[in-house]
N, C-alpha and C positions, 0 to 999 in steps of 0.2 A: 523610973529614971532611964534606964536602959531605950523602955518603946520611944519615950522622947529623943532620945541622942541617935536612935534608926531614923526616928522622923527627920529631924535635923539634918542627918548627910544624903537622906534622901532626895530633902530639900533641895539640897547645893548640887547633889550630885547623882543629880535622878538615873534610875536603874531602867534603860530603854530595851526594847524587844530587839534582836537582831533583823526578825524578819518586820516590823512591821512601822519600827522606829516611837511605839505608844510604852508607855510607861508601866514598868512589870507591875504586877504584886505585888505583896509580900510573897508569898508561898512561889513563885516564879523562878527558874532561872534559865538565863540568857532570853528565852522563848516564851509568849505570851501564850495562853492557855488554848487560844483562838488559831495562830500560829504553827502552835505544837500537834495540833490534831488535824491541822492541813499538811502537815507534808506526806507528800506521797512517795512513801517508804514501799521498797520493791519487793518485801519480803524473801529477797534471793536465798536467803539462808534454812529456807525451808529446802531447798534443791541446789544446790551451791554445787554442783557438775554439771548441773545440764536450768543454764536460765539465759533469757536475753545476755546480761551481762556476759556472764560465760561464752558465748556466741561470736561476742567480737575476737577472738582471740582463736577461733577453727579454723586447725591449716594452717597458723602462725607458728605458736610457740605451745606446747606442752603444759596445762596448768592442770590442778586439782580442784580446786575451787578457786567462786570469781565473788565476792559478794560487795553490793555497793548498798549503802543504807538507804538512799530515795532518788528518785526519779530528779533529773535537773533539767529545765527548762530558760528560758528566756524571760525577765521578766517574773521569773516566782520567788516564792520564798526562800527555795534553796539556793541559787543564783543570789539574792543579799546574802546571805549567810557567807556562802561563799568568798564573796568577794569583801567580807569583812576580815576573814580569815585570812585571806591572800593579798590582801594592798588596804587592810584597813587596821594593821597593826594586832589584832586580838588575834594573839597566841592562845589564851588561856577559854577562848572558846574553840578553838582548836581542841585542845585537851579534852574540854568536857562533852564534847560532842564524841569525840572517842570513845570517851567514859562510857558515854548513853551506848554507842552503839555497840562494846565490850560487855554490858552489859547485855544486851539482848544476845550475843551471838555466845557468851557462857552458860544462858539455858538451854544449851544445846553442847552436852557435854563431849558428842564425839566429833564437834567442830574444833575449841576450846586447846580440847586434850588432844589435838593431833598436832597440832602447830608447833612449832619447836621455840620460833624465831621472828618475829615481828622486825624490820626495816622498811623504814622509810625510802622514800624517790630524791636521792641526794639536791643538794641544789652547788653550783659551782661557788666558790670562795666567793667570786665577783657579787653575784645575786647574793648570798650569804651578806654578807657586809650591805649591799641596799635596804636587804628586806630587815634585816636584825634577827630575825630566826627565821627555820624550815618547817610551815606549815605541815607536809610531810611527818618531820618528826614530833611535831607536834601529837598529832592524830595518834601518831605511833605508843605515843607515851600514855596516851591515855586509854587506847584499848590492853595495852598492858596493866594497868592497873587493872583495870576491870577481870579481865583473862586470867591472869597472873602467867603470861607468858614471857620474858624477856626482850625489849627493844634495843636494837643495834642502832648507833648513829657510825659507828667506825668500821663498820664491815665492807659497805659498797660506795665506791667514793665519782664523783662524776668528776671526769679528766679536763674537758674542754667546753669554754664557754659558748653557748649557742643563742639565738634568737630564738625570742616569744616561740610560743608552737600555737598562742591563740585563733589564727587567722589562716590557720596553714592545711591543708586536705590530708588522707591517710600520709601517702605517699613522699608528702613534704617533711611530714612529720617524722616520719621513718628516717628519709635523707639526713634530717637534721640529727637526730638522736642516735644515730647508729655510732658504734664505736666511740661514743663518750663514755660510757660506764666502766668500771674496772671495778675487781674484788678484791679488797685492800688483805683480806686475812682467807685465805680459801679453807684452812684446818678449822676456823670456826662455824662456817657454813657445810662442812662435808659431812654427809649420809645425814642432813637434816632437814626440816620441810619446813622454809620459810616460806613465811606471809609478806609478800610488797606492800606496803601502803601508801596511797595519797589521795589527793579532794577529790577530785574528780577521773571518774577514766572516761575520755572522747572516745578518740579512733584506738587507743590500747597502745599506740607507737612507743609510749616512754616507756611502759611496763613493762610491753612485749622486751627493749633491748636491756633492760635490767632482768629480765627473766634470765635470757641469752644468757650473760653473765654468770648470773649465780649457776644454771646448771652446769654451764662448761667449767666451772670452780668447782662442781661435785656436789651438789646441792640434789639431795632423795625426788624431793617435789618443791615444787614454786606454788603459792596460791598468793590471788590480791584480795586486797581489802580496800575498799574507798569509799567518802562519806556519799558521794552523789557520782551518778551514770546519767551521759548524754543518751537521747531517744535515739 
């Protein structure tokens, strides 16, 4: 009775791949088996102070570790993913995509055990209220689960609305992002080593001026986390 009433909402309500829009399994989720063994995961967490990712951030701002789950590209898998997380409503692949990558970065217990603080990349009230949640804290929530670290959504709050950063070069990006950030509680972040989280890190610009922040709030170290890094 049960397999039937699976078949049944399956029916109605078939369970699609993110990346590839074909129809899971059973045994499946979010990602089709075909899907899940193409992404090109960067392995940063094997070197998580000295990797590509880490790289964009030299000479900028002070991190300890930089680790981003796969490679994102134009066109690929992670790039759907992506953009279903960020303008296609799925929050809750949000979460378990975090899960998976909490996952992997807990077999590695003196990554895991060093983090104090998981916060996400705030989004302005404005965007807040379009989007309906903060992909950002989405991610957040679910490498804490995995970690068993603690996520913040009320720690770093972002002050002033700005334009997309899609389109925009280092530099622009920078311009735009600087001086929105603020550290709404500095005693909760002091002598602690928070993890930033979000999708994607391009040029590093958002990070970089949320790093800024928390350390001049007194923050030990800053490290990020995000599901995909631009080549």
């Amino acid at each position: 009775m049960k397999s039937l009433l699976t078949d049944l909402i399956n029916l109605l309500f078939p369970r699609l791949c993110l990346g590839c829009d074909k129809m899971l399994a059973q045994a499946d989720q979010l990602l089709c088996t075909r899907c899940r063994l193409s992404l090109p995961e960067t392995n940063d967490y094997r070197s998580p102070d000295r990797n590509d990712s880490h790289n964009k951030f030299a000479g900028k701002v002070p991190v300890r570790y930089v680790m981003s789950y796969a490679r994102f590209s134009k066109g690929s898998v992670m790039q759907r993913i992506i953009h279903q997380i960020k303008y296609g409503g799925n929050k809750d692949a949000a979460t378990a995509l975090g899960r998976w990558y909490g996952a992997i970065l807990t077999g590695h217990d003196s990554l895991a055990n060093d983090i104090d603080m998981l916060v996400g990349v705030p989004l302005h009230k404005q965007r807040l209220r379009q989007r309906g949640y903060n992909q950002a804290d989405q991610i957040a929530s679910g490498l804490s689960e995995a970690m068993h670290t603690p996520a913040r959504t009320d720690v770093l709050v972002r002050t002033r609305f700005k334009s997309s950063q899609t389109k925009k070069n280092r530099l622009e990006r920078w311009a735009n992002v600087s001086s929105v950030f603020t550290v709404a509680d500095a005693e909760a972040v002091k002598d602690k080593h928070v993890a930033i989280v979000d999708d994607v890190l391009t040029t590093g610009a958002t990070i970089e001026a949320c790093a800024v922040e928390l350390l001049r709030a007194g923050c030990r170290e800053v490290s990020v986390i995000t599901l995909a890094v631009t080549q």
